[in-house]
C-alpha positions as CSV (number, residue, x, y, z in Angstrom):
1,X,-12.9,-11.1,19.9
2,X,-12.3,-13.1,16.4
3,X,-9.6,-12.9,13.9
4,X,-8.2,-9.7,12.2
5,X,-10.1,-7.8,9.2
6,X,-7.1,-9.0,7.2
7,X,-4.3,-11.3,7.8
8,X,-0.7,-11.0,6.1
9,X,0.1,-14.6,5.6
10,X,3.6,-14.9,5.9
11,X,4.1,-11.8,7.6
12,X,6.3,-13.0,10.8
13,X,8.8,-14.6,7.8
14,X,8.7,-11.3,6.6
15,X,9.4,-9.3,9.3
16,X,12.5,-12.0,10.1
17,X,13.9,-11.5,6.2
18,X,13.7,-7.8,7.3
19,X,15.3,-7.9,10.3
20,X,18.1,-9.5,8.7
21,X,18.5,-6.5,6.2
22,X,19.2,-3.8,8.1
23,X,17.3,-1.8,11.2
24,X,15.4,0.8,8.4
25,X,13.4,-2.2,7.5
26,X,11.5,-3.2,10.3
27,X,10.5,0.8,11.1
28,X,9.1,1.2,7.3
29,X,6.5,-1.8,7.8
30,X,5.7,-0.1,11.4
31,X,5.2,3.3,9.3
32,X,2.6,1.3,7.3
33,X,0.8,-0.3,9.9
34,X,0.5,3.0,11.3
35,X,-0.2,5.1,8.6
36,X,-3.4,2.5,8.3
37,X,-3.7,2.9,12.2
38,X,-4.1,6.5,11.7
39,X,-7.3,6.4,8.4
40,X,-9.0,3.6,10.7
41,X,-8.6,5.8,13.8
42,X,-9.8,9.1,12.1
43,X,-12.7,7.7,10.7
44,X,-13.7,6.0,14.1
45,X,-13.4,9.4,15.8
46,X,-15.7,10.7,12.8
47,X,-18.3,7.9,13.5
48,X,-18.2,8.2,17.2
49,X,-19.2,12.5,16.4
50,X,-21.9,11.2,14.5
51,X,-23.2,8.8,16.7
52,X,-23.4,11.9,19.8
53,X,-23.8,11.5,23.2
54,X,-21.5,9.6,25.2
55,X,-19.3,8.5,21.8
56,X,-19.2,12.0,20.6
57,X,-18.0,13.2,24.4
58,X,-15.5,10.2,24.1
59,X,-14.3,10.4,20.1
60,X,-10.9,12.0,21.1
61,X,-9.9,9.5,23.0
62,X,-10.0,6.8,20.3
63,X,-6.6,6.7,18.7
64,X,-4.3,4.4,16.0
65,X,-1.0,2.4,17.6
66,X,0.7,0.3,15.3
67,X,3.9,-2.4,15.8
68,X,6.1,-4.2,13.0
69,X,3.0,-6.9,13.3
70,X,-0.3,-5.7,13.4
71,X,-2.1,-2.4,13.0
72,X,-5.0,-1.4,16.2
73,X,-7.4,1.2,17.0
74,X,-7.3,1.9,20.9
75,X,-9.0,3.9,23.7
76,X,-7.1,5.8,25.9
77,X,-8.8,5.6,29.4
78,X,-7.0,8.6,31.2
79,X,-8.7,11.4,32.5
80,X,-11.5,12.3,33.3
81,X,-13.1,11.4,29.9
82,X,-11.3,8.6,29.5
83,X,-13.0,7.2,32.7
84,X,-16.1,6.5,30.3
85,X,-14.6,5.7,26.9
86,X,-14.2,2.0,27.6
87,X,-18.2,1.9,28.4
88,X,-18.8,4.4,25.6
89,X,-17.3,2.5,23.1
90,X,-17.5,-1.5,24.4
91,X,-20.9,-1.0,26.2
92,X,-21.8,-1.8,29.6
93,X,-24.1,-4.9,31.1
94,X,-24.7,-2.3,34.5
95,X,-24.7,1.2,36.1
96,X,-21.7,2.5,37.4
97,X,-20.1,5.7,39.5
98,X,-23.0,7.4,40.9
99,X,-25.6,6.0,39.0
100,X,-25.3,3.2,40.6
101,X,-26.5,4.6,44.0
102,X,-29.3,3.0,45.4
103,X,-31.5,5.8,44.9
104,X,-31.4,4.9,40.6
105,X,-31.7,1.3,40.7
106,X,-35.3,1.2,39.8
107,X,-34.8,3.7,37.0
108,X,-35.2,1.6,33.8
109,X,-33.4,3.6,31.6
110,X,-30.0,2.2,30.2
111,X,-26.0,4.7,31.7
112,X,-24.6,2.8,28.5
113,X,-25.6,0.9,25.3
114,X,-25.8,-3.0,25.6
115,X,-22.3,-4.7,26.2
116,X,-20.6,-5.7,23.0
117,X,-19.8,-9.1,24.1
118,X,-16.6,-11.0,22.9
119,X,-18.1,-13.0,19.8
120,X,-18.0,-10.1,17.2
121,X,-15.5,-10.1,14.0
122,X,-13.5,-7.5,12.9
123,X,-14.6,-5.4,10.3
124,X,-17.9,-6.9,10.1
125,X,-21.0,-4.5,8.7
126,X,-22.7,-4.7,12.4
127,X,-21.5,-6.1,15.8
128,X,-18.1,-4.9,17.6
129,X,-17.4,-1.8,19.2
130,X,-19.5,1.3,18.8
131,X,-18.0,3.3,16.5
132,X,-14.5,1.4,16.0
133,X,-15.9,-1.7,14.3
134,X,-17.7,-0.1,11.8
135,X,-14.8,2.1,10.8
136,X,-12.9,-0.7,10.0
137,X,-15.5,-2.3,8.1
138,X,-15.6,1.5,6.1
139,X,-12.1,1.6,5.6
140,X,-11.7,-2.3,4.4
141,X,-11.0,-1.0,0.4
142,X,-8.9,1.3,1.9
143,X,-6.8,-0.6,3.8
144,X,-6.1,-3.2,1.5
145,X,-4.7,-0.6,-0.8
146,X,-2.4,0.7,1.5
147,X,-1.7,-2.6,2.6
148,X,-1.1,-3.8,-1.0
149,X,1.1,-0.4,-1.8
150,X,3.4,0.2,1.0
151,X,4.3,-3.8,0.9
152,X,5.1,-3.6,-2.9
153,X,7.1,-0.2,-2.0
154,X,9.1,-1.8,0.8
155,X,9.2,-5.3,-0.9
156,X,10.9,-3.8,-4.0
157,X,13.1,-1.6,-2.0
158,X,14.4,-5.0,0.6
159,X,14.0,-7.3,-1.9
160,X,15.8,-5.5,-5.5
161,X,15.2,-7.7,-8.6
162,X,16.9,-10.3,-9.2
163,X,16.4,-11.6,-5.1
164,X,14.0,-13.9,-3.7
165,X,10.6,-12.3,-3.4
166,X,9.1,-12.2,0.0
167,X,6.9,-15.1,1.4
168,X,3.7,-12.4,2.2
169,X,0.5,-13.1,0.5
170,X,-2.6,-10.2,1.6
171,X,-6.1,-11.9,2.2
C-alpha cells in the first residue's frame, strides 16, 4: 500500500504543541480525523450497496476509526459476515471455505474478484480496495475542507493571536 490521499506536513509537531496545551487539545484533532473517518466510511458503505453482491452483503461492516494522527476506513471481520468482508473488499487470488472442496476446483468461475495487490495509491480514480478506494478518491474535495476547517478552528482556538502559528501545512 502507498502513501496517504493527503499528508499533514508538520502534523506530529503539531500534535506535540498540543499536547503541551492541555488534554482538550489532542481529543479535538481526534474528533476531526474522525468526523472525516465517518464521510469516507459512509460513502464506502454507499459504493459497496451499489456495487451488489458480495460488497453489498458486506457494506456494514466497513467502518471509520480515527487517532490524534491519521484518519482510516476499516473492515471489521467478526461474524459471520465479517468472515468474507476482507475477500469482499481486498479480493482474493483463490477459493476458499467450501468452495474450495475438491469437487469445485475445475469450475472456472471466480468465489471473489481479483486480489487488489499492495501497489495501489490512496485515493486514486481506479486501483485499491473495492469500494473503499474509490470513496476516498470521491470524497478528496471534501476532505480537504474539513481538513482545512477544523485545523483553522482548533489552530485559532490553541494558538490565540498574538502566538506562534502552528508548523502544519495541508497538501
Amino acid at each position: 500500500m502507498a502513501d496517504a490521499a493527503i499528508s499533514v506536513e508538520g502534523l506530529t509537531e503539531f500534535r506535540k504543541e498540543l499536547r503541551e496545551l492541555g488534554k482538550t487539545f489532542p481529543r479535538e484533532l481526534t474528533k476531526i480525523h474522525k468526523d472525516i473517518a465517518t464521510v469516507v466510511a459512509d460513502k464506502a458503505r454507499s459504493n459497496a450497496t451499489a456495487m451488489g453482491g458480495q460488497q453489498r452483503h458486506a457494506a456494514s461492516k466497513i467502518a471509520g476509526r480515527a487517532t490524534q494522527a491519521q484518519s482510516r476506513i476499516t473492515v471489521n471481520t467478526g461474524g459471520k459476515v465479517g468472515r468474507m468482508a476482507n475477500a469482499a473488499f481486498w479480493g482474493a487470488n483463490k477459493k476458499t471455505g467450501w468452495y474450495n472442496r475438491r469437487r469445485y476446483r475445475s469450475d472456472t468461475k471466480p468465489q471473489f474478484k481479483a486480489w487488489v495487490g499492495q501497489s495501489w495509491t490512496v485515493g486514486a480514480p481506479s486501483g485499491g480496495p473495492y469500494a473503499l478506494n474509490a470513496a476516498v478518491n470521491q470524497k478528496l474535495p471534501e476532505i480537504a475542507k474539513l481538513y482545512n476547517t477544523g485545523f483553522d478552528a482548533l489552530v485559532a482556538k490553541a494558538f490565540p493571536v498574538g502566538s506562534k502559528p502552528a508548523p502544519w501545512e495541508i497538501k
